[in-house]
C-alpha positions in Angstrom: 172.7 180.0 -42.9 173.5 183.7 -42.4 175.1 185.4 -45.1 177.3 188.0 -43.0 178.4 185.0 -41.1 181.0 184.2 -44.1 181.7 187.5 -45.1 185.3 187.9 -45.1 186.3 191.9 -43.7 190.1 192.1 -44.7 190.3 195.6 -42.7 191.4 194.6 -39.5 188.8 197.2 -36.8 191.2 198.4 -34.3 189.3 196.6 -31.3 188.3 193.1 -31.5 186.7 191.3 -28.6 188.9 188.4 -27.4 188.4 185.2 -25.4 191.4 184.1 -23.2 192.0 179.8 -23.7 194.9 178.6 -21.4 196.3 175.5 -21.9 199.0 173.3 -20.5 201.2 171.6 -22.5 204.7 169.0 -21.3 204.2 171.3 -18.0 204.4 174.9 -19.7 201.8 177.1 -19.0 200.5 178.5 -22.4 197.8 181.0 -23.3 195.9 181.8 -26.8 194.4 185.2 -27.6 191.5 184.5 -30.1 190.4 187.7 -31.5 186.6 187.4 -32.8 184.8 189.0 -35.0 181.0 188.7 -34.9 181.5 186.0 -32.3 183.7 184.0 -35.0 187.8 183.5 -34.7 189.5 186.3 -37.0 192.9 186.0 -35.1 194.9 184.2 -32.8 198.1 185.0 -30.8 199.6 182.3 -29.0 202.6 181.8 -26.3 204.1 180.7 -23.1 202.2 182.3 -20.0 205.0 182.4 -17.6 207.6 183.6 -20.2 210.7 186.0 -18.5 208.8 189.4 -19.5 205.6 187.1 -18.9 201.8 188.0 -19.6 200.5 188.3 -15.8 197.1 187.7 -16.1 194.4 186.8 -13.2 193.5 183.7 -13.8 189.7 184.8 -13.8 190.3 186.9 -17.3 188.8 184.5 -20.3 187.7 187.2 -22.0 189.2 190.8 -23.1 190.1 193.1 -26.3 192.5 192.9 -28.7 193.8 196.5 -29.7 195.6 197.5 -32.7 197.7 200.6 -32.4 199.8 202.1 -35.1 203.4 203.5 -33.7 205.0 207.0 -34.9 207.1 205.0 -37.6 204.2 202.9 -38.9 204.6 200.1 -38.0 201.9 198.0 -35.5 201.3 196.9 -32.1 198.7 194.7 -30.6 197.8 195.2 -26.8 195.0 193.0 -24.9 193.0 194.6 -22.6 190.6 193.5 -20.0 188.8 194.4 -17.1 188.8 193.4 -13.8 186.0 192.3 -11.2 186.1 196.0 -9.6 185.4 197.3 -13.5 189.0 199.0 -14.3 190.8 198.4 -17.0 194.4 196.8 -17.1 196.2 196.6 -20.4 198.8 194.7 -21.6 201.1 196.2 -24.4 203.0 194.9 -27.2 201.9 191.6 -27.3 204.3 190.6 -30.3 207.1 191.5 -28.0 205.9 188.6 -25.2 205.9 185.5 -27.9 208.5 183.4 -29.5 208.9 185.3 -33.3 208.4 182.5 -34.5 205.2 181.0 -33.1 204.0 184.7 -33.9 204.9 184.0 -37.5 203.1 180.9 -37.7 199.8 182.8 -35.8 200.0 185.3 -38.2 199.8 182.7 -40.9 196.8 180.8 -39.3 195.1 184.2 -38.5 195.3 185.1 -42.2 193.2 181.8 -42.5 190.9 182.5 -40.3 190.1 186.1 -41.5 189.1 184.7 -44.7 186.2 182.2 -43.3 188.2 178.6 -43.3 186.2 176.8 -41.2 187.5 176.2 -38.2 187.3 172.3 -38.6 189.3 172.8 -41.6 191.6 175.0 -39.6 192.3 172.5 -36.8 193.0 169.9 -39.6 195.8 172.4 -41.7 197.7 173.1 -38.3 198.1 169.2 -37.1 199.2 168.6 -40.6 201.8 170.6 -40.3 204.8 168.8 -39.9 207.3 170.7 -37.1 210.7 169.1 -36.3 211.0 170.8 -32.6 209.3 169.4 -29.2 208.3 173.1 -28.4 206.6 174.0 -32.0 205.2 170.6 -31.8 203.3 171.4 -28.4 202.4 175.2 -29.9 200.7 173.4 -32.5 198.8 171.3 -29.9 198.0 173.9 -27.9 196.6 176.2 -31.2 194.3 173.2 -31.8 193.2 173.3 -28.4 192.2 176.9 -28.5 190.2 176.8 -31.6 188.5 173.6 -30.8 185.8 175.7 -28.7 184.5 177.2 -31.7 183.7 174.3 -33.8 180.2 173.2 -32.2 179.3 176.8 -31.9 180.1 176.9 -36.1 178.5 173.3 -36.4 175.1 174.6 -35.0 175.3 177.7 -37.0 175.6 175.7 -40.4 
């Protein structure tokens, strides 16, 4: 077992690398942003794909950067940027502006678990516990289990 692997770094960096997980759920097109650290799931940012102000992305981008930037008056943004097959870069901005506020609540809460090192079994199991009384929140949830999934056989055969 590595140590480093389950260190937990509370100081966000202002880039993290980022794999793109879409996911399809009663017919809505979703998409997950996992931020990770060290190759490990530090943050994850969830919502519809085709919502009105929509995040357009090729559907060859799996992978990408998460950027913090901090505004004039303090407060934070988080952009993703990627790269296309021709090598420029494209960025999308203000990726709290694209989701539901309230499935970017519930990411923020899940993200906060995941920066401090709950495995990501453990992870999987807190979010379908969670009991949701809406269809749409219900197939967030889904689709948040869905994205994290990918990590646990890659933490399995680390441990």
């Amino acid at each position: 077992m590595v140590e480093s692997h389950f260190q937990v770094i509370e100081k966000r960096p202002e880039e993290l690398e980022c794999d793109v997980v879409r996911f399809q759920n009663n017919k809505e097109k979703w998409v997950a942003f996992v931020g990770l650290l060290n190759g490990h799931p530090y943050e994850i940012f969830t919502g519809l794909q085709d919502d009105e102000e929509g995040i357009m992305l090729p559907k060859t981008v799996t992978r990408g950067k998460i950027i913090r930037h901090r505004n004039a008056d303090g407060t934070s943004r988080y952009d993703f940027q990627f790269e296309n097959r021709r090598g420029y870069k494209t960025t999308v901005e203000g990726l709290s502006e694209k989701f539901n506020p309230e499935y970017w609540n519930y990411a923020k809460l899940i993200s906060g678990v995941l920066r401090y090192r709950m495995p990501i079994n453990n992870v999987i199991k807190l979010v379908s516990s969670l009991t949701l009384t809406s269809d749409s929140i219900n197939t967030w949830k889904n689709g948040v289990e869905r994205a994290l999934k990918k990590y646990v056989v890659e933490e399995t055969e680390e441990q």
